[in-house]
C-alpha positions as CSV (number, residue, x, y, z in Angstrom):
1,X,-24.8,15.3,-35.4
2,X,-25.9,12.9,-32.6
3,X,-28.8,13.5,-29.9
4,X,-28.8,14.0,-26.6
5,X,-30.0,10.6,-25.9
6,X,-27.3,8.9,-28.4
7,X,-24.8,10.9,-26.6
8,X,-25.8,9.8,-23.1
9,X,-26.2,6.1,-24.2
10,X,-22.5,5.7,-25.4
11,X,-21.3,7.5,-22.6
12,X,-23.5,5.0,-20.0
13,X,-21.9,2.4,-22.3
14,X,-18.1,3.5,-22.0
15,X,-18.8,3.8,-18.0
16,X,-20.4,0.2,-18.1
17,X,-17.1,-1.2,-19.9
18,X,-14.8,1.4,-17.8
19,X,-17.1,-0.4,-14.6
20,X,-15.4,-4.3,-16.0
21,X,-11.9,-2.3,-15.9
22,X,-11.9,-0.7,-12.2
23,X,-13.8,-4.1,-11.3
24,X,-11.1,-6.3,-12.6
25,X,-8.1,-4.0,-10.9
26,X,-9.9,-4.2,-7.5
27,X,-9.6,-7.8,-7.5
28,X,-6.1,-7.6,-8.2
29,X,-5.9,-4.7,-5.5
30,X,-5.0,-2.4,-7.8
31,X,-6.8,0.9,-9.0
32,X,-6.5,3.7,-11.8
33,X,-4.2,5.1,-12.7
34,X,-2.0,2.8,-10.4
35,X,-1.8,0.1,-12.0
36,X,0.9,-2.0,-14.0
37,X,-0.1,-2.7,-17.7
38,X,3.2,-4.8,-18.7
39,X,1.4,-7.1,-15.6
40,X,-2.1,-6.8,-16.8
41,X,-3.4,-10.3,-18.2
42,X,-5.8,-10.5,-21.0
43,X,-9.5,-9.7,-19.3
44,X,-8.5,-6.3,-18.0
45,X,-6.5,-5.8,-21.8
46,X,-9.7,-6.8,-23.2
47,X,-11.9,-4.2,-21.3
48,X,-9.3,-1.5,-21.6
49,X,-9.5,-1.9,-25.6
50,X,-13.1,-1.8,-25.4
51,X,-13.1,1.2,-23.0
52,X,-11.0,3.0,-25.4
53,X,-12.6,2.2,-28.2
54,X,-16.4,3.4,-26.8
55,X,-14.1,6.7,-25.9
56,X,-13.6,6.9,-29.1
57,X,-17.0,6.3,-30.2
58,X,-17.9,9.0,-28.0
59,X,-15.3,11.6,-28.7
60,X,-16.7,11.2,-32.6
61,X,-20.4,11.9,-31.3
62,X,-19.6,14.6,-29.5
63,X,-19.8,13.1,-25.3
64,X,-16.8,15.2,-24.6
65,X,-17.2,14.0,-20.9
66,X,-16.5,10.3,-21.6
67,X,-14.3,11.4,-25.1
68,X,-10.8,9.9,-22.9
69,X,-9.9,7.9,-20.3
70,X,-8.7,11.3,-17.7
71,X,-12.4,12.5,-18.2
72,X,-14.8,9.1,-18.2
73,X,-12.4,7.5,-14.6
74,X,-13.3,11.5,-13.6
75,X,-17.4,11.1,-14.6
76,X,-17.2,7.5,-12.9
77,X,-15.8,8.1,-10.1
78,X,-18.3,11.3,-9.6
79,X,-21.1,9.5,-10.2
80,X,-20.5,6.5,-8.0
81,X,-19.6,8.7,-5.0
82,X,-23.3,10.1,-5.4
């Protein structure tokens, strides 16, 4: 089982990475979840397989609140609004 602190540093990673993806769709004027992926090009691909993967990562150490995309665009979006 993972710590506390290992927990919190994978999911300040997957916000970092999901950070590049809201980034890259506000320069195309776009945001989450509406957005077109069959229009996407490969940098926002790129952080969206990264995002998914530290999900992952984080769903297997037991960061339930970052363990999808739904929850960690949901923990984001809370904590930049503070």
């Amino acid at each position: 089982m993972s710590t506390a602190n290992e927990r919190a540093r994978m999911t300040d990673l997957a916000l970092q990475e999901w950070g590049v993806v809201v980034g890259i769709l506000a320069e195309r004027g776009e945001s989450w979840p509406d957005t077109d992926v069959t229009r996407w090009g490969p940098g926002v691909t790129a952080a969206m397989e990264r995002t998914r993967a530290l999900c992952a990562a984080c769903s297997i150490v037991g960061a339930t609140e970052a363990a999808d995309i739904g929850r960690l665009a949901d923990l984001y979006e809370a904590r930049t609004r503070s």
